[in-house]
SETI-862414 format. One line per 5 residues: their letters; for each residue z, x, y of N, C-alpha, C. Coordinates in pm, whole numbers, plus 50000, padded with zeros to 5 digits. Atoms other than C-alpha are relative to their C-alpha. Last residue first. Example, Ala and Ser with C-alpha at 12.3 -4.5 7.8 and 13.67 -1.06 7.14 Angstrom:
BEGIN
sa) 49994:49918:49881:50714:51367:49894:50073:49923:50109 | 50000:50089:49881:50780:51230:49550:50000:50090:50120
***
This chain:
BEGIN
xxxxx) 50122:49924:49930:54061:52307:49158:50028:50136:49988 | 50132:49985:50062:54295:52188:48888:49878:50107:50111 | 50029:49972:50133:54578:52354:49011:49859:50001:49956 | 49969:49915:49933:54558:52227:49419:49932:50124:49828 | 50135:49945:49956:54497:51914:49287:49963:50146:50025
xxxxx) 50037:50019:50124:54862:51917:49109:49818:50015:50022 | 49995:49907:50124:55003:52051:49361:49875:50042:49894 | 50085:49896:50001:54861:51833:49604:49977:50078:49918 | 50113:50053:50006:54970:51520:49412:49879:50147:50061 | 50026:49944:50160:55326:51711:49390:49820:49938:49953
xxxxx) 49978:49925:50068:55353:51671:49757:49938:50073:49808 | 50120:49971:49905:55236:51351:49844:49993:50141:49908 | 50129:50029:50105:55450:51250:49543:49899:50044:50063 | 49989:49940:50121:55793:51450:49706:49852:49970:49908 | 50006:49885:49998:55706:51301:50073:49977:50052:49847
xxxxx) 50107:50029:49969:55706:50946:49904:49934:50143:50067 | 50103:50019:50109:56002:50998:49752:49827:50019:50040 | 49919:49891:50073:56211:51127:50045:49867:49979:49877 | 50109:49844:49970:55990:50886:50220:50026:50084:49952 | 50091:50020:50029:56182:50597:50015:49889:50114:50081
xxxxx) 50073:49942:50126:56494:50778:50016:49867:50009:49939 | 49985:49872:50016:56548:50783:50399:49958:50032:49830 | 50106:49939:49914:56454:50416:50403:49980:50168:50017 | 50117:50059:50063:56702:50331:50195:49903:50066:50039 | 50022:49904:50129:56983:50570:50333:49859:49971:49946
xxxxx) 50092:49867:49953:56871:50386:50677:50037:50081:49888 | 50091:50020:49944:56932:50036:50534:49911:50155:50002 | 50084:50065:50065:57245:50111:50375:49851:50010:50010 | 50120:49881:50009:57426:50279:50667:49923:49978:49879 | 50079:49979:49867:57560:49930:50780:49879:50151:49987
xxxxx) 50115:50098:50006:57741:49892:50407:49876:50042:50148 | 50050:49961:50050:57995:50170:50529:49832:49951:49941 | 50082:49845:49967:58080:50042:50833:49952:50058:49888 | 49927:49872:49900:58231:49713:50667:49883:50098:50003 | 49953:49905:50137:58061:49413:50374:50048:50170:50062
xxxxx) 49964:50122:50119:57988:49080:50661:50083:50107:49866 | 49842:50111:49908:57989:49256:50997:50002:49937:49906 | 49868:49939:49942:57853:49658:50864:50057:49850:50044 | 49964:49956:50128:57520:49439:50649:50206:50048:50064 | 49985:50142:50098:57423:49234:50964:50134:50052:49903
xxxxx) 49908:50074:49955:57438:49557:51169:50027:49866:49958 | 49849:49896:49986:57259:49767:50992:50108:49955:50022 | 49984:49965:50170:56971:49469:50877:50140:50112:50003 | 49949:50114:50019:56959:49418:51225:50068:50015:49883 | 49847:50030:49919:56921:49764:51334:50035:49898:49923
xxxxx) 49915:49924:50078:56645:49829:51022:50136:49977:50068 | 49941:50049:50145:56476:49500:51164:50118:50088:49940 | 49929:50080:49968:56441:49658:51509:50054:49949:49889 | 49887:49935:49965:56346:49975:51385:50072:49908:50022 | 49967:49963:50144:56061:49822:51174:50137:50043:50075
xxxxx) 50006:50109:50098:55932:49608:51465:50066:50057:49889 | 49891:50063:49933:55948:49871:51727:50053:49938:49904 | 49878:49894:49996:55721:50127:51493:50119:49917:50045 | 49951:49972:50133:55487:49836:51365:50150:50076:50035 | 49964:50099:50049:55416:49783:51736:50103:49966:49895
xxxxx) 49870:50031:49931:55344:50104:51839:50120:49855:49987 | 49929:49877:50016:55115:50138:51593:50093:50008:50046 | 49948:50036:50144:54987:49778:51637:50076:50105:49956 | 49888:50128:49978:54949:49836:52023:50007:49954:49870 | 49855:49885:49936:54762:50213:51953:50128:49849:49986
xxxxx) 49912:49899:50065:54524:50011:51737:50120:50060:50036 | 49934:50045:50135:54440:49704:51907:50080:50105:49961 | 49938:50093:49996:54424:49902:52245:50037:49944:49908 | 49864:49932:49979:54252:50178:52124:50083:49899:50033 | 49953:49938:50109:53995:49942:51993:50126:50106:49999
xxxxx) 49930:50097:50107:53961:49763:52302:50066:50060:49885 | 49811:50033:49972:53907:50088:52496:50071:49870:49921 | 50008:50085:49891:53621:50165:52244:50096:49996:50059 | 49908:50098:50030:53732:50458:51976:49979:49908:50131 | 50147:50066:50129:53448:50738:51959:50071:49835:49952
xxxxx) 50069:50087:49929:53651:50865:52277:49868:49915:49904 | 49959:50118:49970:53910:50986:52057:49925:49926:50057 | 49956:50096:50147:53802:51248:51866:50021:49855:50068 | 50146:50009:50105:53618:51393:52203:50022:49924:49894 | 50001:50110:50028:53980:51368:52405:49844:49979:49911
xxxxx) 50111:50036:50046:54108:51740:52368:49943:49868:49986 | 50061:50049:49815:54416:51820:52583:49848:49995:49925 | 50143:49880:49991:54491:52007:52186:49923:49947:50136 | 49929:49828:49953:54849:51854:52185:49885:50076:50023 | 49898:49999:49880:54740:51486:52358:50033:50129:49945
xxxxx) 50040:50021:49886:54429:51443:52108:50054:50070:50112 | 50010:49856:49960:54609:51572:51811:49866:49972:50151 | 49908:49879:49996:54837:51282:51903:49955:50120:49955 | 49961:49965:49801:54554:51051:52004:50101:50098:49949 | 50079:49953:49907:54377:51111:51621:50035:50005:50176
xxxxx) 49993:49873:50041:54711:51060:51445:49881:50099:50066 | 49869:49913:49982:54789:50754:51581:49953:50125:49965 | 49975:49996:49806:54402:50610:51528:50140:50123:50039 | 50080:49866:49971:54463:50751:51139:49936:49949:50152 | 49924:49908:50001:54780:50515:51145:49883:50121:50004
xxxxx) 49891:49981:49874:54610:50239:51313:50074:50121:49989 | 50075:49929:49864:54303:50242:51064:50110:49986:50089 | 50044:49866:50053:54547:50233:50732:49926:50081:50173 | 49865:49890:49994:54749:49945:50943:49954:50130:49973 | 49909:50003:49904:54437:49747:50984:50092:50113:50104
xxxxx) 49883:49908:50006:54274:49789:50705:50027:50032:50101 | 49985:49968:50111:53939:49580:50839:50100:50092:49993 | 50004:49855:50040:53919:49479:51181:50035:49964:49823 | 50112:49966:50079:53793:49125:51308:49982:50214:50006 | 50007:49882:49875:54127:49099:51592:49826:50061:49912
xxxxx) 50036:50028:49867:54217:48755:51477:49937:50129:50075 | 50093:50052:49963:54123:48830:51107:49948:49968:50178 | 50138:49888:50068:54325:49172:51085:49919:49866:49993 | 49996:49884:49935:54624:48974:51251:49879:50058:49964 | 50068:50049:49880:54601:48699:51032:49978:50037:50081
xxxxx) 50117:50076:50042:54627:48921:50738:49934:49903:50130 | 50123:49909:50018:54927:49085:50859:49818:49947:50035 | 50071:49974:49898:55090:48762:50925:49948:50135:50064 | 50116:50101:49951:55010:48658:50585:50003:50054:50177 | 49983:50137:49993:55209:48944:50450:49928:49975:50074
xxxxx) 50140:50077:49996:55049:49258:50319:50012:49855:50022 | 50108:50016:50120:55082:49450:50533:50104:49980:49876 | 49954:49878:50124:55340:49411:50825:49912:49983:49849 | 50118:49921:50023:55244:49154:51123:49984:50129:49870 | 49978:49815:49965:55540:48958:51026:49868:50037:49987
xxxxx) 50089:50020:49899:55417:48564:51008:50023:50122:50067 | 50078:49993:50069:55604:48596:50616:49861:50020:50159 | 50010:49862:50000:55924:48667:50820:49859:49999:49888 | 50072:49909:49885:55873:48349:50959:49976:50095:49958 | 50118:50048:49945:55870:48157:50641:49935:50059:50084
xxxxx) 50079:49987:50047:56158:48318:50474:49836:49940:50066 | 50031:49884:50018:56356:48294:50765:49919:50052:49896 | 50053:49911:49840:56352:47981:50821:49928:50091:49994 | 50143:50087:50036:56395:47881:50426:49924:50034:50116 | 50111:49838:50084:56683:48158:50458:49897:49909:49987
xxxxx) 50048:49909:49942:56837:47918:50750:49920:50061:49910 | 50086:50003:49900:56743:47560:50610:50005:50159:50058 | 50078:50008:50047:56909:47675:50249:49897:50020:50120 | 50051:49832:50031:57212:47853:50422:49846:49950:49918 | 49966:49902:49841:57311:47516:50630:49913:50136:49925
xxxxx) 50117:49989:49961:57192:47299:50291:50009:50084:50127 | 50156:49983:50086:57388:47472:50097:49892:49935:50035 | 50061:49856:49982:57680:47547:50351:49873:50005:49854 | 50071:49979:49876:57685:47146:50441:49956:50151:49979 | 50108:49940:50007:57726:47038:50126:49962:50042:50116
xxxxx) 49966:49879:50097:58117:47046:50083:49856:50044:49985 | 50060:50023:50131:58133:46843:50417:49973:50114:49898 | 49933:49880:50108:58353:47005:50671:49960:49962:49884 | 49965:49866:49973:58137:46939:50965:50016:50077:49887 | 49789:49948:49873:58105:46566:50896:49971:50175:49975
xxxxx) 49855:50040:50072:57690:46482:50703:50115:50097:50135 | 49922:50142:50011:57422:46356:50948:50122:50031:49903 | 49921:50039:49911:57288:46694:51021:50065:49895:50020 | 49888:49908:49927:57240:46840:50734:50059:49943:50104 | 49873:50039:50115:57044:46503:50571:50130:50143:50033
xxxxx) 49908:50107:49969:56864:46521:50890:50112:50025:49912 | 49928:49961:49864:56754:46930:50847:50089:49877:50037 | 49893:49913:50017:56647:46903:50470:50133:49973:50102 | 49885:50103:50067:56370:46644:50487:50138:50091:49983 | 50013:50158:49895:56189:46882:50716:50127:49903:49942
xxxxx) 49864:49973:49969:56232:47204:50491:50009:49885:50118 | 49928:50018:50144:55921:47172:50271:50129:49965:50090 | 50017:50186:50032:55707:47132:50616:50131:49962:49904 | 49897:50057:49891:55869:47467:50734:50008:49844:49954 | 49884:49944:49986:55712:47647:50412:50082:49896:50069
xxxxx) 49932:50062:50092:55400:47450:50417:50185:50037:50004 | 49987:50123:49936:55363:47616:50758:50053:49862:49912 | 49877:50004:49903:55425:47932:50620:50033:49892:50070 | 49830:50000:50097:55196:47880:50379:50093:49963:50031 | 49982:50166:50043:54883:47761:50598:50153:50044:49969
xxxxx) 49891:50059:50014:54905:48081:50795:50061:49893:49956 | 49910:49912:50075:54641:48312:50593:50125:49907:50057 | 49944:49977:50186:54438:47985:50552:50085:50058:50010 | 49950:50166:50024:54480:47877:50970:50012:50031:49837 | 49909:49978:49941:54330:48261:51088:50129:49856:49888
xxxxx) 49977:49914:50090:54034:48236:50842:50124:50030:50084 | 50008:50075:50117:53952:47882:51001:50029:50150:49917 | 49880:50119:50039:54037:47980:51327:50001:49956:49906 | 49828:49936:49972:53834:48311:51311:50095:49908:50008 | 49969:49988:49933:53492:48078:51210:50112:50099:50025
xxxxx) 50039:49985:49830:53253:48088:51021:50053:50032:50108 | 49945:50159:49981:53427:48170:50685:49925:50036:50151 | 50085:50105:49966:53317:48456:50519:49976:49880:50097 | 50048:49902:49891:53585:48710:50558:49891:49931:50058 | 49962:50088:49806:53798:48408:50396:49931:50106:50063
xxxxx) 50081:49994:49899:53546:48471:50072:50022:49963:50160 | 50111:49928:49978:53835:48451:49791:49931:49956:50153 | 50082:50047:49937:54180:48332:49811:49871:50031:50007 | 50066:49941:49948:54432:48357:49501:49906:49961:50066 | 50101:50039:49977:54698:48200:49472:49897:50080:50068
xxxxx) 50148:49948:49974:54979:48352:49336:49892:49937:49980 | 50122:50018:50003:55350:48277:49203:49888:50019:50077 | 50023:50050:49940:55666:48472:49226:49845:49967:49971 | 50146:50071:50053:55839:48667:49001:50001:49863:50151 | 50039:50085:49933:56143:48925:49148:49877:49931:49920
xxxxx) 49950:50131:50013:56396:49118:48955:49915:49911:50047 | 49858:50023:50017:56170:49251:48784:50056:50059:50111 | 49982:49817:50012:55781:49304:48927:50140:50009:50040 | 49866:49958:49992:55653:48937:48816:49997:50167:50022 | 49982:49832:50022:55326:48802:48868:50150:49979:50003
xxxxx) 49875:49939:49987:55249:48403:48806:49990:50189:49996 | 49968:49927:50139:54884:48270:48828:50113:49997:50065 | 49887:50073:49982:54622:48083:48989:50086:50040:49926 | 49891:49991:50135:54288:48263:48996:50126:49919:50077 | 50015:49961:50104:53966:48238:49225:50097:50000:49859
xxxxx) 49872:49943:50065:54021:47998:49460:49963:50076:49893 | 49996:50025:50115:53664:47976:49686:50131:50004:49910 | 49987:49850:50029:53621:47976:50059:50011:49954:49854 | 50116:49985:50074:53449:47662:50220:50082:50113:49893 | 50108:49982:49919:53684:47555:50479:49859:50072:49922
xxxxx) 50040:50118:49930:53861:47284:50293:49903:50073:50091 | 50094:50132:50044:53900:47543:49999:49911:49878:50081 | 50137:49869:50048:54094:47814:50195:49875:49894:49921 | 50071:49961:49822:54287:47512:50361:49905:50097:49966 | 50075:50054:49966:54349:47441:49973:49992:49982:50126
xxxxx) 50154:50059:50032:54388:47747:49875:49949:49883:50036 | 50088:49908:49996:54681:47891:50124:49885:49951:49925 | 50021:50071:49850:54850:47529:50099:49909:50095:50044 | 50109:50080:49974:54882:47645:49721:49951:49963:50123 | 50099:49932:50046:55044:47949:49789:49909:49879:50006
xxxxx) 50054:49879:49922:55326:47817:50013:49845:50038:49955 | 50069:50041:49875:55369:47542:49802:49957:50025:50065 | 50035:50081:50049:55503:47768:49530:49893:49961:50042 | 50139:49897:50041:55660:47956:49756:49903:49968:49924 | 50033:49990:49907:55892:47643:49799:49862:50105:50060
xxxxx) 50089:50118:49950:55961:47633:49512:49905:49990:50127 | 50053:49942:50143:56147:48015:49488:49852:49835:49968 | 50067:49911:49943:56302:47849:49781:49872:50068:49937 | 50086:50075:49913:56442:47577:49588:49898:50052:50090 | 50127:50058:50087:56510:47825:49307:49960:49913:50129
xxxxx) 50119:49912:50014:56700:48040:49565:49903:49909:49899 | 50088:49968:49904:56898:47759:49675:49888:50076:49953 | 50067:50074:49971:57030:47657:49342:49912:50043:50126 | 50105:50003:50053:57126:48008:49307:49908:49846:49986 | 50088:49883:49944:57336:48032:49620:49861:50010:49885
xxxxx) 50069:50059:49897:57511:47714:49484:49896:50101:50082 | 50027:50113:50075:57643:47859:49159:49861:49930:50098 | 50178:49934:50116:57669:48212:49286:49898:49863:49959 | 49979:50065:50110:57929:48049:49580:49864:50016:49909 | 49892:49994:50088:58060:48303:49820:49955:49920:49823
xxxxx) 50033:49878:50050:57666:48353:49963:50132:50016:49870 | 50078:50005:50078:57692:48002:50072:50019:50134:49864 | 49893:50103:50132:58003:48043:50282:49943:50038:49878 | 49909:49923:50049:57796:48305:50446:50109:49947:49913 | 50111:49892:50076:57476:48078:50466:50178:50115:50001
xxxxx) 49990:50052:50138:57741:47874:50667:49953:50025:49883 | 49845:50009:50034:57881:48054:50923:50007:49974:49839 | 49938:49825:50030:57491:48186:51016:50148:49988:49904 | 50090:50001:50124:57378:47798:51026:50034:50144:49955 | 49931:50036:50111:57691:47785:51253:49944:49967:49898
xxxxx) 49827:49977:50017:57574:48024:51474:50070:49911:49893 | 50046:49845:50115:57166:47952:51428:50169:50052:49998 | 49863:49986:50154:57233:47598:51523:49997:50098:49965 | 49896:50087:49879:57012:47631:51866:50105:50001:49942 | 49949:49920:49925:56749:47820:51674:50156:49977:50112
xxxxx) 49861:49874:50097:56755:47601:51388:50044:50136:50104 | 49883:50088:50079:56679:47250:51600:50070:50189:49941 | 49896:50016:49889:56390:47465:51803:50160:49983:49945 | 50021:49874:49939:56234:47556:51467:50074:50030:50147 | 49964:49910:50093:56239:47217:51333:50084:50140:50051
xxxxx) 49907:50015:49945:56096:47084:51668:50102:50045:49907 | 49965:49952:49866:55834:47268:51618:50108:49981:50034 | 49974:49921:50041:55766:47141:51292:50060:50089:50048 | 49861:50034:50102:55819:46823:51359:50029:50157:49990 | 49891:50054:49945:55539:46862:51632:50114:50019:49935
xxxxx) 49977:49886:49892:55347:47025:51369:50066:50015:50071 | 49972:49924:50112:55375:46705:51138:50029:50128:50063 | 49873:49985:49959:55265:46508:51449:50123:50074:49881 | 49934:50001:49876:54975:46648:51528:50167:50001:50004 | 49943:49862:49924:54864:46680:51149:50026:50053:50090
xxxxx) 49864:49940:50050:54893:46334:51056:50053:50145:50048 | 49893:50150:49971:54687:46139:51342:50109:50037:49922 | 49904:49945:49880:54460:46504:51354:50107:49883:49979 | 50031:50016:49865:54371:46441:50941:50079:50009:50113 | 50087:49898:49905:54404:46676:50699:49955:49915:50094
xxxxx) 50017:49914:49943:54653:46486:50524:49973:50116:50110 | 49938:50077:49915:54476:46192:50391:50087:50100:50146 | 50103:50039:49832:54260:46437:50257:50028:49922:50134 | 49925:50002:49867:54559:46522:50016:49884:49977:50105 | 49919:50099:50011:54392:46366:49667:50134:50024:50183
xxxxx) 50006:50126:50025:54068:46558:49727:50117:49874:50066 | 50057:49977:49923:54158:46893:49783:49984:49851:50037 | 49922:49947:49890:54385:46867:49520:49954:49909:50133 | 49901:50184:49980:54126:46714:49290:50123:49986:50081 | 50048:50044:49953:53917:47046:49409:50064:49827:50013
xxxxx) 49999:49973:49874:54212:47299:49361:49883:49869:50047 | 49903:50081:49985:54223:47160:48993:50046:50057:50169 | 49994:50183:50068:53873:47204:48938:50112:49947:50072 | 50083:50034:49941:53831:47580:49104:50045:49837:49997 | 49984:50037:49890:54150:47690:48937:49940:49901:50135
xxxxx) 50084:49997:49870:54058:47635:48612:49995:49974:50129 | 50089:49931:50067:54280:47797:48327:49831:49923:50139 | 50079:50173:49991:54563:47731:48557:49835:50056:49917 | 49931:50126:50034:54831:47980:48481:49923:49861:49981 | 50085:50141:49907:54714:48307:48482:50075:49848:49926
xxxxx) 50077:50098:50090:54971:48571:48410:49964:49876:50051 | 50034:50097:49968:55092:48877:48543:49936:49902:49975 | 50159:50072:50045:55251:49180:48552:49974:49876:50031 | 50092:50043:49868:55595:49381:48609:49800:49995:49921 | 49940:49987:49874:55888:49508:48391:49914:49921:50106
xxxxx) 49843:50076:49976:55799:49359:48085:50045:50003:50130 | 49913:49886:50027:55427:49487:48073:50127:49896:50003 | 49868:50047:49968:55112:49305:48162:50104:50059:49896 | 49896:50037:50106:54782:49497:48106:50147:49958:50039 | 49942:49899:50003:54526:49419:48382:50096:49984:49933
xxxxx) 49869:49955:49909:54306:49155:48341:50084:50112:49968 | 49899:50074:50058:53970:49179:48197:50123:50067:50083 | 49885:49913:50113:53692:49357:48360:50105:49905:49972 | 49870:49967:49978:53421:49104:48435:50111:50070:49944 | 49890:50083:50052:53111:49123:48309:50145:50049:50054
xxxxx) 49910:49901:50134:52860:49276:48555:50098:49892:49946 | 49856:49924:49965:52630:49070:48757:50047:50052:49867 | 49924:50023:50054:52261:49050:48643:50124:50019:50028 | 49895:49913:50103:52079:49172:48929:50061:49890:49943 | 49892:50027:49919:51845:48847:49109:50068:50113:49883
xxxxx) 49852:50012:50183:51517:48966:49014:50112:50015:50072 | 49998:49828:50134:51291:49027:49362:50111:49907:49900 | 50095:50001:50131:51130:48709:49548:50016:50158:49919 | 50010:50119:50028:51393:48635:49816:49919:50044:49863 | 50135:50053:49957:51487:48994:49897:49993:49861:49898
xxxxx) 49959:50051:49879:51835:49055:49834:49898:49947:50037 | 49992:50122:49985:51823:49183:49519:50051:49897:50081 | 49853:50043:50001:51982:49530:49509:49973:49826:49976 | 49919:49956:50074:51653:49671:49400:50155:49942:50000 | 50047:50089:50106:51415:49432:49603:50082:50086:49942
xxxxx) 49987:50146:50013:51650:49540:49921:49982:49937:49913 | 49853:50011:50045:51665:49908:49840:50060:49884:50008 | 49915:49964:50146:51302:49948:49848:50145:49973:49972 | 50035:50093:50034:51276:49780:50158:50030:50019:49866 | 49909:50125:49949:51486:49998:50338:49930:49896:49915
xxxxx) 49899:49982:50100:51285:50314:50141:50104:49863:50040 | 50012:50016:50151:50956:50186:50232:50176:50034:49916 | 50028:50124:50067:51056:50144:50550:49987:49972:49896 | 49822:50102:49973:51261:50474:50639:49935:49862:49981 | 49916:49965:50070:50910:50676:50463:50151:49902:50017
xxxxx) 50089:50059:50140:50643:50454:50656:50129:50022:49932 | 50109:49934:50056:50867:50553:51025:49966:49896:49865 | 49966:50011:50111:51152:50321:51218:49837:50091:49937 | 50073:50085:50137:51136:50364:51529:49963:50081:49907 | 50070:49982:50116:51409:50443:51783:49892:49945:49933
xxxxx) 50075:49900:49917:51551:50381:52097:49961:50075:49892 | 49936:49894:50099:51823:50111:51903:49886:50176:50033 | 49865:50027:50010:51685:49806:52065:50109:50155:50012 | 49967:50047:49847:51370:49827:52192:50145:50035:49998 | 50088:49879:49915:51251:50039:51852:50083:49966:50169
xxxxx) 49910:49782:50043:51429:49806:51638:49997:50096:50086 | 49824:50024:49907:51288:49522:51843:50087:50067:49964 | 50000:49990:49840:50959:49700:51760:50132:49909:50057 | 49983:49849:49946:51020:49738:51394:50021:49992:50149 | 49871:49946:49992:51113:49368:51355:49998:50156:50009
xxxxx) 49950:50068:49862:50740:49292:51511:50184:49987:49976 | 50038:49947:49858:50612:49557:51273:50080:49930:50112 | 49896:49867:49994:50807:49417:50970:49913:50061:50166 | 50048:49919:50013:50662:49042:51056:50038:50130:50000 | 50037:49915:49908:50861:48772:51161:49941:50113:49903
xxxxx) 50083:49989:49908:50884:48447:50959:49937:50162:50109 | 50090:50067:50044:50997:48494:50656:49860:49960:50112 | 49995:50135:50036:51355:48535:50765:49906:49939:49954 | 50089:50013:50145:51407:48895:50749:50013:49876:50001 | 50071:50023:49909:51606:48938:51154:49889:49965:49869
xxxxx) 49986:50154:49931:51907:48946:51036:49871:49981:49992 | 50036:50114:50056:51799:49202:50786:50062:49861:50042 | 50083:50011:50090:51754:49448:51018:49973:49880:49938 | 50115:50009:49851:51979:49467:51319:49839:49898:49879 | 49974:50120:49923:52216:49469:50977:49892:49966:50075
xxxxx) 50058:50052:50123:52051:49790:50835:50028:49840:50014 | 50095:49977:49987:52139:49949:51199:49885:49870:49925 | 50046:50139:49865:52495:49765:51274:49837:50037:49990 | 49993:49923:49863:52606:49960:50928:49896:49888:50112 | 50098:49933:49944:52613:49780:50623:50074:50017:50120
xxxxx) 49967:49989:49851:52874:49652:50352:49923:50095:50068 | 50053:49914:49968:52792:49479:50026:50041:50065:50128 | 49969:49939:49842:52957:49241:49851:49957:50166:50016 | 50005:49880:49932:52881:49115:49469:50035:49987:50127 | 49905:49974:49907:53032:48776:49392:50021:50133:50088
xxxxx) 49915:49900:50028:52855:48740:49082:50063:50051:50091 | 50022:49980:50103:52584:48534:49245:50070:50140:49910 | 49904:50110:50101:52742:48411:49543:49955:50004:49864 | 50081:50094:50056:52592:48754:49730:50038:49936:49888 | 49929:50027:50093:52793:48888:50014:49876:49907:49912
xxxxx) 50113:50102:50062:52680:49040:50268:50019:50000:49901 | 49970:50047:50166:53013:49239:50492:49872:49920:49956 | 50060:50135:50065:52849:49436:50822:50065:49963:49861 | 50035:50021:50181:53046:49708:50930:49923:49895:50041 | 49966:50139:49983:53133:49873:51350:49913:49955:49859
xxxxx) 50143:50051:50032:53268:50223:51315:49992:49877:49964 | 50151:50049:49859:53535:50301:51490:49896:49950:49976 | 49959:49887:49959:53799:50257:51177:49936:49997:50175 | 49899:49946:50076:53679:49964:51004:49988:50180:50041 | 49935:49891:49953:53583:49676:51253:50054:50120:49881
xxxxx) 49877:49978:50006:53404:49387:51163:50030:50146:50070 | 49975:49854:50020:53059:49223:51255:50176:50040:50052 | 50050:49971:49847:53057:48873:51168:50016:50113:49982 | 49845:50042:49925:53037:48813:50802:49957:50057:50141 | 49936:49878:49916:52728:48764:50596:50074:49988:50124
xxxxx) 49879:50027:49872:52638:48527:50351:50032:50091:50079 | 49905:49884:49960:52358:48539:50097:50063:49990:50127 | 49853:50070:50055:52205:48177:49987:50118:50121:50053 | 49929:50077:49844:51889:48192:50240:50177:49993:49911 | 49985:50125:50049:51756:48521:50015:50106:49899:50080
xxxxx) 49917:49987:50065:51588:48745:50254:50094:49852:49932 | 49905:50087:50008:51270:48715:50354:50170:50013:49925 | 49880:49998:50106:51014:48952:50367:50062:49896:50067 | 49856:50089:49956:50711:48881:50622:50088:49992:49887 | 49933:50066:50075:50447:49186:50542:50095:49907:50062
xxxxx) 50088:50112:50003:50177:49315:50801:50120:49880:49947 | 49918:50034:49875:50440:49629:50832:49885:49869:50036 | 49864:50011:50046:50344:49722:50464:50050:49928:50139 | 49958:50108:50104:49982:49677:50482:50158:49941:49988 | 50024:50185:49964:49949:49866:50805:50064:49841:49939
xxx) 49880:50065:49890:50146:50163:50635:49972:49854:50080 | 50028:49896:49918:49879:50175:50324:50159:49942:50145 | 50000:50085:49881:50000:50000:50000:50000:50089:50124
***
């Protein structure tokens, strides 16, 4: 085929492949294209993108060369066409090439005593869709205005009681009997959490892939899994899955708050539901923590359309600080000012956010179990880099050897 021939051509790419807005992972700006046939994903650069937006059947490779060319102060030669095209009918992207066979799925990962995991719903898809279904009622604004409202006011109600919801969650704690009813209600409650994550992930198109239990002793907790929220049109609709949970969460704890507040002071249930509504609180919010890998991680890395987040914030951090000792800004200026902004203000972020907790957590622990308890926290934390130093470590070693 002579070069004419080839830039005469109108490719097409197939109309079922999906592709995400353009993301963020590191400085460099991605493309995700995803194809619903085996669930492959692909990820391009803003060049190969420019590109196959523009493959619809109608335009002509010459007349997408030349907005290449306008665009990007380049054009594209015989050799960078033939090989871009080549790698389209090979990956199967082009409308009229062989769709790849996907691969068979690896089988799940081996479950153990201490920690693993097991599917529960042998078809998630199905029983997420009669779900989907049977709450529609639901999803409308006439319920979900004032459900929110409630929720709000929820949230006001425990901040206001938080002293003698504090008095009483310490009662709580005296009684194993009643402290473990709570935790199963809670332990429920997550539950709900997960599902509310698929079906808002469901209502906006995304897919459930598995439904399962993990455990990693002492803790099991169930798992819903979300596929294609990178997909989703919109940022409010991949913002709204990662926080459905949490919102289930508060919902669960609605009927809770009257039946607290209508019984006498010294009622015998008041410190189980007093310590249920606070750790039900607090389990909820602290799930809207920007901190990987809770949800309000996740919503965080959709509202801001970056990828690894935290991984790219800590090699940002590390590029301005040999920035600032070597008076060198070149590494850095490959980082938009937005992008320093996200990054540096999540870095800095993370750092406040973890210190503040470790205070709390110091000072919680020293006014309920004395000064000694209070240094807890920061031994913890001192062992876990202790460790984590020591594997960095012995990982070189051990590279270090073979090579």
């Amino acid at each position: 085929m002579s070069h004419r021939q080839l830039l005469e051509q109108r490719p097409r790419i197939r109309p079922e492949l999906r592709i995400a807005r353009p993301l963020r992972r590191g400085a460099a700006v991605v493309h995700l294209v995803q194809d619903p046939v085996g669930g492959r994903q692909l990820e391009l650069g803003p060049k190969e993108h420019f590109i196959i937006a523009r493959l619809d059947g109608t335009r002509t490779l010459a007349e997408v060369g030349d907005a290449y060319a306008q665009h990007f102060r380049a054009r594209l030669g015989e050799p960078q066409w033939q090989q871009m095209m080549g790698l389209l009918y090979t990956r199967g992207l082009l409308a009229d090439a062989p769709v790849p066979v996907p691969p068979k799925p690896a089988g799940p990962p081996r479950s153990g005593v201490l920690s693993g995991r097991a599917k529960l719903v042998s078809d998630a898809p199905a029983l997420l869709e009669t779900l989907h279904r049977a709450t529609a009622f639901a999803r409308r604004r006439a319920v979900l205005a004032p459900l929110l409202a409630l929720v709000a006011a929820l949230l006001v109600a425990v901040a206001v009681q938080l002293p003698t919801l504090i008095d009483e969650t310490r009662q709580l704690a005296e009684n194993p009997v009643a402290l473990f009813a709570v935790g199963t209600l809670l332990w429920t409650s997550l539950a709900l959490h997960e599902l509310a994550h698929g079906l808002v992930g469901h209502a906006y198109g995304g897919r459930v892939g598995e439904i399962g239990l993990r455990w990693r002793l002492p803790m099991t907790y169930l798992y819903c899994e979300v596929e294609d929220v990178r997909f989703f049109a919109r940022r409010r609709e991949q913002i709204a899955t990662a926080g459905a949970g949490a919102i289930a969460n508060l919902v669960f704890l609605l009927p809770f708050y009257p039946a607290w507040a209508l019984l006498p002071a010294h009622a015998q249930a008041r410190p189980f539901l007093g310590g249920l509504l606070l750790l039900g609180t607090a389990v909820a919010l602290g799930n809207l923590l920007p901190l990987p890998p809770l949800d309000g991680y996740k919503a965080l890395g959709y509202a801001l359309d970056t990828l690894q987040l935290a991984t790219e914030s800590r090699t940002f951090a590390t590029v301005a600080a040999r920035a600032a000792i070597r008076r060198d800004g070149t590494e850095l200026r490959r980082y938009p000012a937005r992008l320093r902004l996200a990054y540096g203000g999540y870095a800095l972020g993370c750092t406040v956010l973890a210190a503040a907790l470790l205070a709390a957590a110091s000072a919680l622990l020293a006014a309920w179990y004395g000064p000694l308890a209070g240094w807890l926290p920061a031994f913890s934390v001192a062992a876990a880099l202790a460790l984590w130093a020591a594997g960095r470590a012995l990982r070189a070693l051990r590279e270090a050897r073979s090579g």
